[in-house]
C-alpha positions as CSV (number, residue, x, y, z in Angstrom):
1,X,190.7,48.6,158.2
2,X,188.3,51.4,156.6
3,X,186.5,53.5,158.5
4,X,183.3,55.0,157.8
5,X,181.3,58.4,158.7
6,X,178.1,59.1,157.4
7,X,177.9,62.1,155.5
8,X,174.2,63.7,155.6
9,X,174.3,67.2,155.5
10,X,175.2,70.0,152.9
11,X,178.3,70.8,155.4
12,X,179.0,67.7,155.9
13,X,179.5,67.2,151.5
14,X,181.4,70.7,151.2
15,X,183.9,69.4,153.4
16,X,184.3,66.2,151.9
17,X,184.6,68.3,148.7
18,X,186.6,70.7,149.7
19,X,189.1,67.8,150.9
20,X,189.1,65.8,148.0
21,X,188.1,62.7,150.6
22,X,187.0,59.2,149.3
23,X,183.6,58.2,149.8
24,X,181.2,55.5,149.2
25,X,177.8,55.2,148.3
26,X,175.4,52.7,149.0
27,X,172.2,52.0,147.5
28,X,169.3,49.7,148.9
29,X,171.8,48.5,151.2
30,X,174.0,47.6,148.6
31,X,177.6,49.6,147.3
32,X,176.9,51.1,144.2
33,X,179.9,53.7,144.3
34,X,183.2,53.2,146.3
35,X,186.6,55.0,146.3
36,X,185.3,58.2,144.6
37,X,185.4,62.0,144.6
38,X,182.0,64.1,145.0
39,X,182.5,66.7,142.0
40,X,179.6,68.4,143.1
41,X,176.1,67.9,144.7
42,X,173.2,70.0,145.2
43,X,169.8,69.4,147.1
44,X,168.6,66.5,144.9
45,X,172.3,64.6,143.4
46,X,175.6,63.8,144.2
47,X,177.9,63.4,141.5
48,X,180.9,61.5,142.0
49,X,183.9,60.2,139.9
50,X,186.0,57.4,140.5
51,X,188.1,57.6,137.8
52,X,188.8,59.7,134.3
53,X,185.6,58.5,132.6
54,X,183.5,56.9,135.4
55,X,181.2,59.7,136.5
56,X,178.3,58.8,138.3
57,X,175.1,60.7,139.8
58,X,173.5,59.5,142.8
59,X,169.9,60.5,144.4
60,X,170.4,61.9,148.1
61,X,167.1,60.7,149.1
62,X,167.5,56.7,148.0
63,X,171.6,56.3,148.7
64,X,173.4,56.3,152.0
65,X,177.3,58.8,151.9
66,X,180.1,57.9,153.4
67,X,183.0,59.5,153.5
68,X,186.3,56.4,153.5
69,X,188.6,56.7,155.9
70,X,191.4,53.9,156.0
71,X,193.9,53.3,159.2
């Protein structure tokens, strides 16, 4: 069973960062982005990467972060 925790502020991404945690990334209610990396973010996008050529960048004000956490 996954477990999720919304991530919301810039702390809250460094330390999902820093960690290397799995996230997911929802988008009009709707995943758009699961099982990947943040490579970096700053006030306006997230940039993620799910796997050697998948890079994706995501708005902070129209998705929804949150980091995975599986049991």
């Amino acid at each position: 069973m996954a477990i999720n925790r919304r991530i919301v502020s810039d702390r809250d991404f460094n330390e999902v960062l820093d960690k290397q945690l799995k996230i997911r990334v929802f988008q009009h209610n709707q995943i758009v982005d699961g099982n990947a990396l943040i490579v970096r973010f700053d006030d306006d996008v997230v940039v993620t990467q799910s796997g050697v050529g998948d890079i994706s960048y995501h708005n902070r004000e129209e998705c929804e972060f949150f980091e995975l956490k599986r049991r």
